[in-house]
C-alpha positions as CSV (number, residue, x, y, z in Angstrom):
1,X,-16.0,28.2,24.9
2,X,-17.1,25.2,23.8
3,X,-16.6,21.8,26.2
4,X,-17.4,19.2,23.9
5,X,-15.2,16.5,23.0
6,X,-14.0,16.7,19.5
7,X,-15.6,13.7,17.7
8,X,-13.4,11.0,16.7
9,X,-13.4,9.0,13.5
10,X,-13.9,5.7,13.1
11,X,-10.1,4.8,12.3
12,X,-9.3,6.4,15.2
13,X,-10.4,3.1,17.3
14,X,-7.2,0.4,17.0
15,X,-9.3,-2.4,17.0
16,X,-11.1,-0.8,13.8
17,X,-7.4,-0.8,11.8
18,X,-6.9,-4.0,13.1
19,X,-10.4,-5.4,11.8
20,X,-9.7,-3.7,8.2
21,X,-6.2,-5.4,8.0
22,X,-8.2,-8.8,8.9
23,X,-10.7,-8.5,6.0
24,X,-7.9,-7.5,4.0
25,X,-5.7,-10.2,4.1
26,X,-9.0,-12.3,4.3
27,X,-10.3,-10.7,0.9
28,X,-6.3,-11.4,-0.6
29,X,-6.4,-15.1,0.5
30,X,-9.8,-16.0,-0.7
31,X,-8.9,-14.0,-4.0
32,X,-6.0,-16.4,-4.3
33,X,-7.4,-19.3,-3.9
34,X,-10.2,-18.3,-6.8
35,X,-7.3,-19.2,-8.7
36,X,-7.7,-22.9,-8.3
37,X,-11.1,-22.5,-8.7
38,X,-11.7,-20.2,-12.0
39,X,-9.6,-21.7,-15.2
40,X,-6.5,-19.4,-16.4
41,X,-5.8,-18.2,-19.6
42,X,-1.6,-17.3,-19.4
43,X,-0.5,-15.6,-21.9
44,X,3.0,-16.7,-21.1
45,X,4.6,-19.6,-19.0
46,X,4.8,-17.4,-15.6
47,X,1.5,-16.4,-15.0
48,X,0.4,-19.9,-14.7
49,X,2.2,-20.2,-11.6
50,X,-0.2,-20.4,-8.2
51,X,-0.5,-17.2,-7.1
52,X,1.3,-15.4,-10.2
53,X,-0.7,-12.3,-9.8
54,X,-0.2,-11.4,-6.0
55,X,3.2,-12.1,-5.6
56,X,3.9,-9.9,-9.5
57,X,1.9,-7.1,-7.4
58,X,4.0,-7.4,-4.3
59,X,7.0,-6.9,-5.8
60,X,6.1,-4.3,-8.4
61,X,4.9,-1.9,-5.2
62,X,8.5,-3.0,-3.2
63,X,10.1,-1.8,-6.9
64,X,8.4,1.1,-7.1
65,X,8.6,2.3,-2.9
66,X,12.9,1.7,-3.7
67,X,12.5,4.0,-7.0
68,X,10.5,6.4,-5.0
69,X,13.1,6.5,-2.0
70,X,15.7,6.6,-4.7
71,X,14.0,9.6,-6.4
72,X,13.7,11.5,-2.9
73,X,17.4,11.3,-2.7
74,X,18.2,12.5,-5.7
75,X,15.4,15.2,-5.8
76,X,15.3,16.5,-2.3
77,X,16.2,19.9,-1.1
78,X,17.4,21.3,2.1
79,X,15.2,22.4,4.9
80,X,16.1,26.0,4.1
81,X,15.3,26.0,0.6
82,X,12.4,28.6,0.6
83,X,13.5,30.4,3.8
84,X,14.0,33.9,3.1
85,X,17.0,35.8,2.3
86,X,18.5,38.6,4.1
87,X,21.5,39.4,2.6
């Protein structure tokens, strides 16, 4: 029988998924603020708000979750769909 402790990843430490979520949000902000640094080329009016392109992604994923959820609803089937029958 083996005693060894199973071996544990690297996400597996909180403070890891807290440093990720850190660098994330650092890597957003700094990739917003290249925005006041790099000229724009808008195609339209909108995009050359401040920050056009990360709120547009924000709320494209939120649409898409509520279609998703929306879609579960309508597609789902009950927890006894492929149980067996005995008639």
């Amino acid at each position: 029988m083996d005693t060894r402790p199973a071996a544990t990843h690297w996400l597996d430490d909180p403070r890891n998924v807290k440093r990720l979520w850190r660098g994330f949000l650092v890597v957003l902000a700094l990739t917003v603020l290249a925005g006041l640094v790099v000229p724009m080329h808008p195609h339209f009016a909108i995009e050359a708000l401040f920050g056009f392109s990360a709120w547009f992604g924000f709320l494209a994923c939120a649409a898409m979750i509520v279609v998703a959820k929306g879609l579960a609803l309508l597609l789902k089937r009950p927890d006894s769909y492929y149980e067996r029958r005995d008639d």
